[in-house]
mmCIF entry with sequence, helices, sheets and N, C-alpha, C, O atoms, coordinates in Angstrom:
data_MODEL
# 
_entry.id   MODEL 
# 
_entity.id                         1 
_entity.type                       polymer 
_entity.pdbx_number_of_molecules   1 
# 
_entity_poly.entity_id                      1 
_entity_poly.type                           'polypeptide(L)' 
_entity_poly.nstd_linkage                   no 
_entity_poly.nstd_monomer                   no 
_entity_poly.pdbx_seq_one_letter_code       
;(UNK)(UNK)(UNK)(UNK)(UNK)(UNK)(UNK)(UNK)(UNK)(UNK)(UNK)(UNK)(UNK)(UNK)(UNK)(UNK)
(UNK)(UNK)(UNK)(UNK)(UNK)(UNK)(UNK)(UNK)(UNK)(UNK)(UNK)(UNK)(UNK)(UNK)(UNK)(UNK)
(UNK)(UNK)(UNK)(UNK)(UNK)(UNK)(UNK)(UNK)(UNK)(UNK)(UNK)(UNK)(UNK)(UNK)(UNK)(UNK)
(UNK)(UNK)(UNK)
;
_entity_poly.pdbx_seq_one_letter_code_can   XXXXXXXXXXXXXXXXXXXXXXXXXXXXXXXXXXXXXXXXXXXXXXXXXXX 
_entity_poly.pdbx_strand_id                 A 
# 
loop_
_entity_poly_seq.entity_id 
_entity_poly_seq.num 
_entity_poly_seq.mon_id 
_entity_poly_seq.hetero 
1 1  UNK n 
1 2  UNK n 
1 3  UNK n 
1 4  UNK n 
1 5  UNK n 
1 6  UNK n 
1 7  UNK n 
1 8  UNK n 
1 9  UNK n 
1 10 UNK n 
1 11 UNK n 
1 12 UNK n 
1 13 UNK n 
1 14 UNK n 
1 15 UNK n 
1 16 UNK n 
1 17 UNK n 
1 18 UNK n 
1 19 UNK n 
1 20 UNK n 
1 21 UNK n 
1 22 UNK n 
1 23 UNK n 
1 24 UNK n 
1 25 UNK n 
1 26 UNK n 
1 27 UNK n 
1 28 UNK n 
1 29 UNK n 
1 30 UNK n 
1 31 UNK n 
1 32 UNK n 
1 33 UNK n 
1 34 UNK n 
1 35 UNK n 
1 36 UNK n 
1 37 UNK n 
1 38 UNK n 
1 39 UNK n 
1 40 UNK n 
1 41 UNK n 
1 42 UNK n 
1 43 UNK n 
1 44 UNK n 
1 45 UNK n 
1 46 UNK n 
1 47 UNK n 
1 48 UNK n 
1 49 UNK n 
1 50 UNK n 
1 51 UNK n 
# 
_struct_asym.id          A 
_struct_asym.entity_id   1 
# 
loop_
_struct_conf.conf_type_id 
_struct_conf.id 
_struct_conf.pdbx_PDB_helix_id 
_struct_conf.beg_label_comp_id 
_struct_conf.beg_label_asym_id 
_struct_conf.beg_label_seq_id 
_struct_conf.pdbx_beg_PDB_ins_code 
_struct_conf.end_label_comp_id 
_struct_conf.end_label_asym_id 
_struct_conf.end_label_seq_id 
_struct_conf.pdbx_end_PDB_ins_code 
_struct_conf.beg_auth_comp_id 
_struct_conf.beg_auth_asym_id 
_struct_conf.beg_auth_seq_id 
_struct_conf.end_auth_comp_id 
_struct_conf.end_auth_asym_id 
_struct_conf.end_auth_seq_id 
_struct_conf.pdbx_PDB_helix_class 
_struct_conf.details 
_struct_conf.pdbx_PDB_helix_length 
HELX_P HELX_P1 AA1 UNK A 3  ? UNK A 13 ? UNK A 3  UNK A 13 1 ? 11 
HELX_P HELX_P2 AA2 UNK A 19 ? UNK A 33 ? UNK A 19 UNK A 33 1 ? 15 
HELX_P HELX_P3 AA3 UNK A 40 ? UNK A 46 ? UNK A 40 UNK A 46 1 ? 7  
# 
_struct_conf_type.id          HELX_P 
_struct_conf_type.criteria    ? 
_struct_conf_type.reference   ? 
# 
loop_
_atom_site.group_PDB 
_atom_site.id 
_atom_site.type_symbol 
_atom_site.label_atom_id 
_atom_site.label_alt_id 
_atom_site.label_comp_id 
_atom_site.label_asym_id 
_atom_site.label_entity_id 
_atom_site.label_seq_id 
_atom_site.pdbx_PDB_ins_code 
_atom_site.Cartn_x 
_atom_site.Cartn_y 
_atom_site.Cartn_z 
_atom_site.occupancy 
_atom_site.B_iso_or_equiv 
_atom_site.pdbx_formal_charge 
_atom_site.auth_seq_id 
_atom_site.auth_comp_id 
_atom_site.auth_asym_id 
_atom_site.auth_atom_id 
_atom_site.pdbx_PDB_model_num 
ATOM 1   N N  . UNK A 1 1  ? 3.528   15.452  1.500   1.00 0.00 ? 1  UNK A N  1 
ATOM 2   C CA . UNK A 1 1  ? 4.236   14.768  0.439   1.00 0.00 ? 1  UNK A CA 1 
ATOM 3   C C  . UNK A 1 1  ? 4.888   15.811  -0.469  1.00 0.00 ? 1  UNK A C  1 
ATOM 4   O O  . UNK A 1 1  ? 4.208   16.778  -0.813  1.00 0.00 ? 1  UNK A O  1 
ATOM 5   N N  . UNK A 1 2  ? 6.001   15.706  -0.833  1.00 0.00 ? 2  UNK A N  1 
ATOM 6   C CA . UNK A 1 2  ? 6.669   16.728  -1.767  1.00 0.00 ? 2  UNK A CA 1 
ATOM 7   C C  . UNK A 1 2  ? 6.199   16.460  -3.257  1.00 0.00 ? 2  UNK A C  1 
ATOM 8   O O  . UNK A 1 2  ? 5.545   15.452  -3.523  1.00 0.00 ? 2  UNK A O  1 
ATOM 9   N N  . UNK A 1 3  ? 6.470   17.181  -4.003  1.00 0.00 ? 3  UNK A N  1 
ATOM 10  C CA . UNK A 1 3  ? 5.767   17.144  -5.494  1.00 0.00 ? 3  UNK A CA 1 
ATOM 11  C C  . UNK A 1 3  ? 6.716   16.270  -6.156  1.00 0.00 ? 3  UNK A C  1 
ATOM 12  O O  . UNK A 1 3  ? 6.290   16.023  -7.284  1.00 0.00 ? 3  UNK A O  1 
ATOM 13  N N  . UNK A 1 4  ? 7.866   15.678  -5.919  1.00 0.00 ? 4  UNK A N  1 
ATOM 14  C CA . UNK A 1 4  ? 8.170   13.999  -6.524  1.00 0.00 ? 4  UNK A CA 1 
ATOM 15  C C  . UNK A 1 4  ? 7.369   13.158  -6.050  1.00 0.00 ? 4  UNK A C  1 
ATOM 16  O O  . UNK A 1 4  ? 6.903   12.254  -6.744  1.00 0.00 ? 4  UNK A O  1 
ATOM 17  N N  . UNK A 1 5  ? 7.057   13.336  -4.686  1.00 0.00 ? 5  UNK A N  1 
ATOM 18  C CA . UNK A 1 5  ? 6.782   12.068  -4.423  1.00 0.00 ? 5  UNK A CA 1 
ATOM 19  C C  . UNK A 1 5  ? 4.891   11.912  -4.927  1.00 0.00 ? 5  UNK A C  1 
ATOM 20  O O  . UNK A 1 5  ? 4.413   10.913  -5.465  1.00 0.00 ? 5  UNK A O  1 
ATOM 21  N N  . UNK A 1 6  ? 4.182   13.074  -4.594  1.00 0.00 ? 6  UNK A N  1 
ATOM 22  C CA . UNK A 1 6  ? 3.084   13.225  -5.145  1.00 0.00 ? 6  UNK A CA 1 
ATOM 23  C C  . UNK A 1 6  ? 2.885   12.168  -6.665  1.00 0.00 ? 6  UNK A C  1 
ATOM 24  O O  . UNK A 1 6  ? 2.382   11.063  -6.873  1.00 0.00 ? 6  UNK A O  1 
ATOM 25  N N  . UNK A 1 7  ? 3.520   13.117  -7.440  1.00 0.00 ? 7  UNK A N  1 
ATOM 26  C CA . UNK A 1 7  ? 3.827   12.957  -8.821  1.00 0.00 ? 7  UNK A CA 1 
ATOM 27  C C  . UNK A 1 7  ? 3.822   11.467  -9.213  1.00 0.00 ? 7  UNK A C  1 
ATOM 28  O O  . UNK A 1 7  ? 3.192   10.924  -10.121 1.00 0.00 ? 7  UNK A O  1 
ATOM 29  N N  . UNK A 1 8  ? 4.803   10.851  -8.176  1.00 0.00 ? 8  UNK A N  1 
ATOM 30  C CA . UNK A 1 8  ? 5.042   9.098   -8.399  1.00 0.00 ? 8  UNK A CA 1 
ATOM 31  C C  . UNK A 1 8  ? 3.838   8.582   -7.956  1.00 0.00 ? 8  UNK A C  1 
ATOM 32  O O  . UNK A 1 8  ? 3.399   7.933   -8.905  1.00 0.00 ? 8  UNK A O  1 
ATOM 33  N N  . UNK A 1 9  ? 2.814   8.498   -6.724  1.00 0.00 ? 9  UNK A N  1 
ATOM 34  C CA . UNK A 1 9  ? 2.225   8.406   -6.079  1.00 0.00 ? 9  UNK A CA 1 
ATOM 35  C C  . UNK A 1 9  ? 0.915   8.671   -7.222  1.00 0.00 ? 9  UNK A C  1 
ATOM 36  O O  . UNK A 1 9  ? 0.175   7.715   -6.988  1.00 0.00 ? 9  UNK A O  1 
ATOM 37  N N  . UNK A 1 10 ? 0.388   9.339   -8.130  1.00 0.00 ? 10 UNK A N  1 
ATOM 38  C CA . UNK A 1 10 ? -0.544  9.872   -8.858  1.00 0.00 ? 10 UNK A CA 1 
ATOM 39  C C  . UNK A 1 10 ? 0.254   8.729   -10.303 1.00 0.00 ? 10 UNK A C  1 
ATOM 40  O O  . UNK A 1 10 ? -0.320  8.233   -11.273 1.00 0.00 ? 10 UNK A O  1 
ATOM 41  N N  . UNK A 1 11 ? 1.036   8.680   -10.084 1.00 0.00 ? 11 UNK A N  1 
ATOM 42  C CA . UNK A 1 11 ? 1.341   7.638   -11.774 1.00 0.00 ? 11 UNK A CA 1 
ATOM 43  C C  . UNK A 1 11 ? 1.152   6.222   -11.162 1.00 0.00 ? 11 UNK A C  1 
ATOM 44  O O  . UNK A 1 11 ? 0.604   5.394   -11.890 1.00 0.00 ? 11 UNK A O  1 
ATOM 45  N N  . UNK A 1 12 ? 1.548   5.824   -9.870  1.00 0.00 ? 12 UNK A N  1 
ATOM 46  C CA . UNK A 1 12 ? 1.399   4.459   -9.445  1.00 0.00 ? 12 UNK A CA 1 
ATOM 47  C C  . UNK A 1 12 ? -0.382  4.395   -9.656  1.00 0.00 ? 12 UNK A C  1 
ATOM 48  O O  . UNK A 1 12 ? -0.874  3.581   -10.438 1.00 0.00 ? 12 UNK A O  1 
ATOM 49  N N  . UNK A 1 13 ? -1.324  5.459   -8.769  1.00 0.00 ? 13 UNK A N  1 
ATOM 50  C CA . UNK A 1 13 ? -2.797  5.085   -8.828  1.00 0.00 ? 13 UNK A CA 1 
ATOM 51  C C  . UNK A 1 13 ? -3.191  4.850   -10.062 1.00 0.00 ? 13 UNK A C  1 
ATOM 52  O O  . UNK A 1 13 ? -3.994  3.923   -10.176 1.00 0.00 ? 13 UNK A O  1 
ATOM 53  N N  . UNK A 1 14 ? -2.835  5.472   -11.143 1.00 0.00 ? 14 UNK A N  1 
ATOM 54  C CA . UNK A 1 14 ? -3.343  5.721   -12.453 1.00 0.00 ? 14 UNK A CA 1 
ATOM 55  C C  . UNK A 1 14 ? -3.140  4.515   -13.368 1.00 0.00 ? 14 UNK A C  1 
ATOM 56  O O  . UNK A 1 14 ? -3.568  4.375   -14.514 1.00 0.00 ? 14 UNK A O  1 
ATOM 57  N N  . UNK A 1 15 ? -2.130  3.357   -12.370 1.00 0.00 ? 15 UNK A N  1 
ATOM 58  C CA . UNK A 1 15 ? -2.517  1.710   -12.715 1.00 0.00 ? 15 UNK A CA 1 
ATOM 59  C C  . UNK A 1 15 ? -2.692  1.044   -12.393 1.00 0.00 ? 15 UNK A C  1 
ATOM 60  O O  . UNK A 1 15 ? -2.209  -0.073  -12.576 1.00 0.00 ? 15 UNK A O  1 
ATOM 61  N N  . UNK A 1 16 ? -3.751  1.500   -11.518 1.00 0.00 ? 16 UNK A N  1 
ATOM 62  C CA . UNK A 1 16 ? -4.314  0.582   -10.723 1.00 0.00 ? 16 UNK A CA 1 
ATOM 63  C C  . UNK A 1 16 ? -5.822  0.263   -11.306 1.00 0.00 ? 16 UNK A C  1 
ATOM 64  O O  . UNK A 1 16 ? -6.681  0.969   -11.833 1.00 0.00 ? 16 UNK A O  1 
ATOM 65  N N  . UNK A 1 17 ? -5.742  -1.098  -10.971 1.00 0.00 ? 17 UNK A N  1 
ATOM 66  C CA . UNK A 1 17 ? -6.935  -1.241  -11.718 1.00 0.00 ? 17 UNK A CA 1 
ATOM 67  C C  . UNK A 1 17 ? -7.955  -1.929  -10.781 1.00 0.00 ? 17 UNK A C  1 
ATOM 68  O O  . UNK A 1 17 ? -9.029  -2.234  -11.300 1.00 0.00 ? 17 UNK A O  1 
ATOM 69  N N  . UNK A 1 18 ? -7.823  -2.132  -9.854  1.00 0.00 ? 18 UNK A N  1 
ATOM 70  C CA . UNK A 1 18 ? -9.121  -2.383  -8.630  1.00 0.00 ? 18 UNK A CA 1 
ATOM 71  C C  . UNK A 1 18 ? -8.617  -1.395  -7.487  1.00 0.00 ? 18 UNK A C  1 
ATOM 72  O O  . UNK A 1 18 ? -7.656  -1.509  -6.727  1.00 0.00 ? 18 UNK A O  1 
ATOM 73  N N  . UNK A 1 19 ? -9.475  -0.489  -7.596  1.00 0.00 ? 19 UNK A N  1 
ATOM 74  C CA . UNK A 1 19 ? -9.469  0.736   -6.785  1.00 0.00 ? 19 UNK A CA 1 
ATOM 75  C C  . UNK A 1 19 ? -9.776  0.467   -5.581  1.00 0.00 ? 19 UNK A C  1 
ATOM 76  O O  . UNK A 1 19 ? -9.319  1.175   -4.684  1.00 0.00 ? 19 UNK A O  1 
ATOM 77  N N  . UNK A 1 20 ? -10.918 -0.998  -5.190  1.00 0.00 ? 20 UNK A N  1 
ATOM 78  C CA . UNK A 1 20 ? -10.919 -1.134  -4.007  1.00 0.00 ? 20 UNK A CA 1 
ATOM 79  C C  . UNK A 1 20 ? -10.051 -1.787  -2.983  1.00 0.00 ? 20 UNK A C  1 
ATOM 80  O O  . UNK A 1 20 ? -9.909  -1.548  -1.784  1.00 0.00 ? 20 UNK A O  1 
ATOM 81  N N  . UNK A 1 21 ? -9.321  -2.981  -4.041  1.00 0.00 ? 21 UNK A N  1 
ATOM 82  C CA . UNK A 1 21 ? -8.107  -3.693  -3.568  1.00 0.00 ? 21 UNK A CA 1 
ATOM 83  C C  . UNK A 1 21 ? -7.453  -3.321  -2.973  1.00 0.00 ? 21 UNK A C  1 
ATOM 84  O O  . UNK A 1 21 ? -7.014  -3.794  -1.925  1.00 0.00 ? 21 UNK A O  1 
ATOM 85  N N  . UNK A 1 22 ? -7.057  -1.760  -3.809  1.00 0.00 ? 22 UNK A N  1 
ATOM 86  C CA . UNK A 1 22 ? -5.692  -0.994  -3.686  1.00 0.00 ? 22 UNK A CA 1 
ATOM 87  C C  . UNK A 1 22 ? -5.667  -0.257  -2.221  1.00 0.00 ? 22 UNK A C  1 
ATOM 88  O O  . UNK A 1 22 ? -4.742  0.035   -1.463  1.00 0.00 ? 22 UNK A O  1 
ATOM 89  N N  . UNK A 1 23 ? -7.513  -0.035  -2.137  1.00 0.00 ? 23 UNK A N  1 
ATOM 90  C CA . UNK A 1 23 ? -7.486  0.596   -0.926  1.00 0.00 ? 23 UNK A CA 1 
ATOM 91  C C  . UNK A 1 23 ? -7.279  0.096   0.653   1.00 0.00 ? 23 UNK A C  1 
ATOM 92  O O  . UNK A 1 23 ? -6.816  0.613   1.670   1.00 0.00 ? 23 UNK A O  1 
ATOM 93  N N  . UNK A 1 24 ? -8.022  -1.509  0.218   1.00 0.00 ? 24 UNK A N  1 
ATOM 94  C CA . UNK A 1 24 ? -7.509  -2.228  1.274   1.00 0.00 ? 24 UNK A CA 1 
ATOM 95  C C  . UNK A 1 24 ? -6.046  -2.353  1.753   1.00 0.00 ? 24 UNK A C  1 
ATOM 96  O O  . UNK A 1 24 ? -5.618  -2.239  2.902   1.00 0.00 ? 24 UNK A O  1 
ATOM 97  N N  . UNK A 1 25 ? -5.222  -2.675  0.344   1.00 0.00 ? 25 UNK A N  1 
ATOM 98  C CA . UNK A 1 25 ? -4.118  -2.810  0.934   1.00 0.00 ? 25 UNK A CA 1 
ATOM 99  C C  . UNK A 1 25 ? -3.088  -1.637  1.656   1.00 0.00 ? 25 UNK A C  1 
ATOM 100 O O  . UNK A 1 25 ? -2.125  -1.785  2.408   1.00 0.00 ? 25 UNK A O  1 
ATOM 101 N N  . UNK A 1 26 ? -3.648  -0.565  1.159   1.00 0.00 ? 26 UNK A N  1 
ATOM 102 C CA . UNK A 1 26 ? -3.171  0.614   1.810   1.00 0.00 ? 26 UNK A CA 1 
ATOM 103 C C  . UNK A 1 26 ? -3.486  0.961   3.132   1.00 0.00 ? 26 UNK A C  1 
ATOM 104 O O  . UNK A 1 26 ? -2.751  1.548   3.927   1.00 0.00 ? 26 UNK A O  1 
ATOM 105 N N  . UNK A 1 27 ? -4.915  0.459   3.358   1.00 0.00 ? 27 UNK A N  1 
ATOM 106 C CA . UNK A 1 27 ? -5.010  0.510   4.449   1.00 0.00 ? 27 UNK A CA 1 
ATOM 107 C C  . UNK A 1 27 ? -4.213  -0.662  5.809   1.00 0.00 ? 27 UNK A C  1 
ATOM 108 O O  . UNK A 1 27 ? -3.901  -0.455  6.981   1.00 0.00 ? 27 UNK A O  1 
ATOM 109 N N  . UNK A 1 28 ? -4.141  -1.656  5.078   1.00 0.00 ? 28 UNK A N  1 
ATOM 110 C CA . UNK A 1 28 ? -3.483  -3.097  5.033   1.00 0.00 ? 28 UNK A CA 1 
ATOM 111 C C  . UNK A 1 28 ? -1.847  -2.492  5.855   1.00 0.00 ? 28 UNK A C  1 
ATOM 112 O O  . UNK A 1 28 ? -1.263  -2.826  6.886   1.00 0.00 ? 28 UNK A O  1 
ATOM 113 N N  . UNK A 1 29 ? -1.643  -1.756  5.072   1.00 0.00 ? 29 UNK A N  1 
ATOM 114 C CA . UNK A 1 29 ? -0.185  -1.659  5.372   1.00 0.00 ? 29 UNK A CA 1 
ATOM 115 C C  . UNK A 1 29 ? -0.083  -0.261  6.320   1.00 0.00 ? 29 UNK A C  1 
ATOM 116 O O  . UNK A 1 29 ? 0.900   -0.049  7.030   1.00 0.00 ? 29 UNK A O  1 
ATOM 117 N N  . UNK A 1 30 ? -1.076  0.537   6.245   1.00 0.00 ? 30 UNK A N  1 
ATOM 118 C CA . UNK A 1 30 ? -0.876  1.787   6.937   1.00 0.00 ? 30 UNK A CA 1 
ATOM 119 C C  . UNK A 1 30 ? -0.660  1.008   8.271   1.00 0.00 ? 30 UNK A C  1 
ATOM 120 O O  . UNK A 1 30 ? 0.501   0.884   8.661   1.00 0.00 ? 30 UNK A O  1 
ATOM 121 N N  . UNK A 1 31 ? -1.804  0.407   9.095   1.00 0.00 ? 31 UNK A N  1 
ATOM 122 C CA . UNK A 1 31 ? -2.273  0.004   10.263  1.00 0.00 ? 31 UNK A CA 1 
ATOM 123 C C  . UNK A 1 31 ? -0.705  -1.056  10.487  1.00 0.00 ? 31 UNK A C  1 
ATOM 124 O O  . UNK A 1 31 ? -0.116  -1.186  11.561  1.00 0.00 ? 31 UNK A O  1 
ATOM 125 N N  . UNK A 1 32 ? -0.583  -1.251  10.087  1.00 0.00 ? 32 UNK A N  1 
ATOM 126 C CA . UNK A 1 32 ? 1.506   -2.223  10.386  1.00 0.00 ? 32 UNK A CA 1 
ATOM 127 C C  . UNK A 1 32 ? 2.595   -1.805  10.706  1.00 0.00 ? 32 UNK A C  1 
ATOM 128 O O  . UNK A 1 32 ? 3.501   -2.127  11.475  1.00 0.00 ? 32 UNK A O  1 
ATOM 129 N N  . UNK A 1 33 ? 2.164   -0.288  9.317   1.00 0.00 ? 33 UNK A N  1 
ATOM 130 C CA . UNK A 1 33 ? 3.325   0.317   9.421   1.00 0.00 ? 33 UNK A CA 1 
ATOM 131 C C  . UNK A 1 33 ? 3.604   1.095   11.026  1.00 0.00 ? 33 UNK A C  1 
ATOM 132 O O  . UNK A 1 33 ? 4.523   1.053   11.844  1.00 0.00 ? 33 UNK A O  1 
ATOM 133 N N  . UNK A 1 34 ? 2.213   1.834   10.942  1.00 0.00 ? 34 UNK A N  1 
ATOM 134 C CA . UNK A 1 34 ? 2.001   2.272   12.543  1.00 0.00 ? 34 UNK A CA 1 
ATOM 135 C C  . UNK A 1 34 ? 2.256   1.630   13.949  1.00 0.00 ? 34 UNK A C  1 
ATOM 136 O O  . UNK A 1 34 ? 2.124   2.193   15.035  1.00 0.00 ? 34 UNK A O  1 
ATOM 137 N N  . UNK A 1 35 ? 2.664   0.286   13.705  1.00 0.00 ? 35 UNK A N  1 
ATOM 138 C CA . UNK A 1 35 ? 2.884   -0.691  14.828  1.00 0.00 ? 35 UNK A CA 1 
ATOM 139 C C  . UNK A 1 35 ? 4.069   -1.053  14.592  1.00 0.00 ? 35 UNK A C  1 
ATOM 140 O O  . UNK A 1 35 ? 4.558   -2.071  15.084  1.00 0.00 ? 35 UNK A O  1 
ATOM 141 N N  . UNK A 1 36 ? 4.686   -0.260  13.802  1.00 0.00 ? 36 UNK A N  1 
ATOM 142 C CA . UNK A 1 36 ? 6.216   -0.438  13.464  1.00 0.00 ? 36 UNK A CA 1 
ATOM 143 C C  . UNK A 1 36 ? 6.807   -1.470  12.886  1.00 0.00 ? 36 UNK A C  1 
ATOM 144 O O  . UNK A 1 36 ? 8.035   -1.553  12.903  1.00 0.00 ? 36 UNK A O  1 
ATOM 145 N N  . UNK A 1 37 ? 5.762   -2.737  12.081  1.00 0.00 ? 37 UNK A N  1 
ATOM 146 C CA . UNK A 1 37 ? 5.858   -4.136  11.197  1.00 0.00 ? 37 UNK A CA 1 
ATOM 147 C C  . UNK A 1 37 ? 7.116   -3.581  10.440  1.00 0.00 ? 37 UNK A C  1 
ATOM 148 O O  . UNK A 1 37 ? 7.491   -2.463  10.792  1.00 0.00 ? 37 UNK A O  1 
ATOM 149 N N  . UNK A 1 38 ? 7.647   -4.063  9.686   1.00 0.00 ? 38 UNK A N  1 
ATOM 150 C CA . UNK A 1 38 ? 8.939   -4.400  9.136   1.00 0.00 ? 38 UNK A CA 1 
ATOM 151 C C  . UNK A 1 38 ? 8.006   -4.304  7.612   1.00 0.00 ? 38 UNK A C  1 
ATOM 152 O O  . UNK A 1 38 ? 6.792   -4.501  7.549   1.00 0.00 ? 38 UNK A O  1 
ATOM 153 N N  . UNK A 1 39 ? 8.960   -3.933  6.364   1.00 0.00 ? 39 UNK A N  1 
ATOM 154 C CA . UNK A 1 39 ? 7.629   -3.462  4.953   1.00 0.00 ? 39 UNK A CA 1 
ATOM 155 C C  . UNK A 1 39 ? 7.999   -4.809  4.834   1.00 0.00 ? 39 UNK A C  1 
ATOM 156 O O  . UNK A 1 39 ? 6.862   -5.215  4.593   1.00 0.00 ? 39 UNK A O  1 
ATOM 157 N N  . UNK A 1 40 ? 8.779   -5.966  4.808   1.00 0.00 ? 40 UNK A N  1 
ATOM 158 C CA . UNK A 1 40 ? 8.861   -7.593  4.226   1.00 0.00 ? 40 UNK A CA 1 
ATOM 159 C C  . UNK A 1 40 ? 7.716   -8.204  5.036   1.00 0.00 ? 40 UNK A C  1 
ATOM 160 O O  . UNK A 1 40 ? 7.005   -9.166  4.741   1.00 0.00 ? 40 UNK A O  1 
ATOM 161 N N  . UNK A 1 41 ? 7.703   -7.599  5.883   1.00 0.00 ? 41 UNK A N  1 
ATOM 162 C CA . UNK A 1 41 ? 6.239   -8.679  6.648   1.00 0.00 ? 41 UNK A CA 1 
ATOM 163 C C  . UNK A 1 41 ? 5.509   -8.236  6.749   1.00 0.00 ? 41 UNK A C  1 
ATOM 164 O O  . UNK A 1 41 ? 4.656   -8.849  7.390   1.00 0.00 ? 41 UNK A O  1 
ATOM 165 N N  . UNK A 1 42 ? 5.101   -6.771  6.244   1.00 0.00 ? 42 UNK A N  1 
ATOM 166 C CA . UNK A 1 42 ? 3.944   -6.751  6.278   1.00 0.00 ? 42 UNK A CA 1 
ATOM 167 C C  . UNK A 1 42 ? 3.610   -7.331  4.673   1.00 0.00 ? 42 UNK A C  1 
ATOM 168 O O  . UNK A 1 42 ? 2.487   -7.777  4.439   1.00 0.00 ? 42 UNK A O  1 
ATOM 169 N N  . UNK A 1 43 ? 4.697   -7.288  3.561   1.00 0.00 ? 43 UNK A N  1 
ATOM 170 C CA . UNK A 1 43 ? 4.272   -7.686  2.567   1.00 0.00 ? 43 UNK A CA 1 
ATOM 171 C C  . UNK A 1 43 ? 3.922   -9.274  2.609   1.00 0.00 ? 43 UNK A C  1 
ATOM 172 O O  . UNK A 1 43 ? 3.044   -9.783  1.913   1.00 0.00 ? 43 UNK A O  1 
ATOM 173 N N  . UNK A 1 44 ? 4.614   -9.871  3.388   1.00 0.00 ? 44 UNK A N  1 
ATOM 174 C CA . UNK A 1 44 ? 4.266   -11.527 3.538   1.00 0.00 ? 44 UNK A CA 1 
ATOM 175 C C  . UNK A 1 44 ? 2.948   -12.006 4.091   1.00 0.00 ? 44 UNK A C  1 
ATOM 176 O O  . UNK A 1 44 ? 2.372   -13.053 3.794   1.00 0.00 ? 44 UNK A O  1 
ATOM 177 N N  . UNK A 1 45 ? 2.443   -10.798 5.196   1.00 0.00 ? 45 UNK A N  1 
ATOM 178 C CA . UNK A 1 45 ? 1.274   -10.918 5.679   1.00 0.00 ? 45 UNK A CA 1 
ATOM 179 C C  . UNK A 1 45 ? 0.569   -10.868 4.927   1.00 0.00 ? 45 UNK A C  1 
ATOM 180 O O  . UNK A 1 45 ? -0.225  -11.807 4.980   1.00 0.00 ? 45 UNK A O  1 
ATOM 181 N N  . UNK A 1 46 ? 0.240   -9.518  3.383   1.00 0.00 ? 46 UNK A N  1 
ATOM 182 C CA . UNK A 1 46 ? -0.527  -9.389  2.372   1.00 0.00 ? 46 UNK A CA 1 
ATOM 183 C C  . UNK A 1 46 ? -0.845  -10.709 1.689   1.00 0.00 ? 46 UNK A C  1 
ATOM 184 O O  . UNK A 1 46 ? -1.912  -11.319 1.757   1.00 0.00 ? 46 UNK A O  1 
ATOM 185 N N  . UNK A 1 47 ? 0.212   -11.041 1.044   1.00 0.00 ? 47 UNK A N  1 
ATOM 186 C CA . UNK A 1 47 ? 0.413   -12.247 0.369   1.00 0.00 ? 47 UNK A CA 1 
ATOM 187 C C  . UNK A 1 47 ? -0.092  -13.733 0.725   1.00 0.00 ? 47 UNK A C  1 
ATOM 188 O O  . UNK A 1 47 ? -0.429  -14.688 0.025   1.00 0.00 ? 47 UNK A O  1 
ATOM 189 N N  . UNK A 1 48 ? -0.009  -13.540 1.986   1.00 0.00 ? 48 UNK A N  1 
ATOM 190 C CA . UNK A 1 48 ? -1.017  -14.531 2.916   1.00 0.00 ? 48 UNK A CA 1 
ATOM 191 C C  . UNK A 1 48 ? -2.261  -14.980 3.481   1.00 0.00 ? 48 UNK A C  1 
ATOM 192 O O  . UNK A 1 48 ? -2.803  -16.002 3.902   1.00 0.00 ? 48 UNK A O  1 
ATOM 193 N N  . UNK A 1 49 ? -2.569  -13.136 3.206   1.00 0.00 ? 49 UNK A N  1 
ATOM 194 C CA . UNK A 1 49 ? -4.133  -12.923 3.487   1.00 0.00 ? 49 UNK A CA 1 
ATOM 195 C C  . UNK A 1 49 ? -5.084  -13.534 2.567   1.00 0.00 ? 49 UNK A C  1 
ATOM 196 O O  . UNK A 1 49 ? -6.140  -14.153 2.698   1.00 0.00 ? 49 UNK A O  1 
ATOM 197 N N  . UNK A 1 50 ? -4.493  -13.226 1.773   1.00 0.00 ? 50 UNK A N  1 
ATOM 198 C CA . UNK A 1 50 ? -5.580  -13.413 0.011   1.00 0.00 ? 50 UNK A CA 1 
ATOM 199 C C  . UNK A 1 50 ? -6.287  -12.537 -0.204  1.00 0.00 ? 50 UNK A C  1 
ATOM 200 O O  . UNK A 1 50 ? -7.177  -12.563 -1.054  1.00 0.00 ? 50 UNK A O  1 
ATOM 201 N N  . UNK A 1 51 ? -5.970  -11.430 0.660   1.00 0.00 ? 51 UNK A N  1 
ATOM 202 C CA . UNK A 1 51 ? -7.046  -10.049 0.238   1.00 0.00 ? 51 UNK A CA 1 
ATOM 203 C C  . UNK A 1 51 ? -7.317  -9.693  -0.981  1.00 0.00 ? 51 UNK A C  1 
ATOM 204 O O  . UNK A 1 51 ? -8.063  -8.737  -1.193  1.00 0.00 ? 51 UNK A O  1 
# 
């Protein structure tokens, strides 16, 4: 990660406020992204889950 993107990446965590949520969904979206999901569906999938 380059030090913008770090930087953004360290201000997004720092409002997060369920640390475990956040982790699911990261993980949520890693495992999609890797199967090449589209980011709108995997966000529709989130949204659907009720995670």
């Amino acid at each position: 990660m380059e030090n913008k993107e770090l930087k953004e990446f360290k201000e997004i965590l720092h409002e997060v406020k369920d640390l475990d949520r956040f982790r699911k969904f990261m993980l949520f979206c890693m495992e999609r992204l890797e199967r090449g999901e589209e980011v709108s569906d995997i966000w529709n999938a989130w949204v659907q889950s009720g995670l």
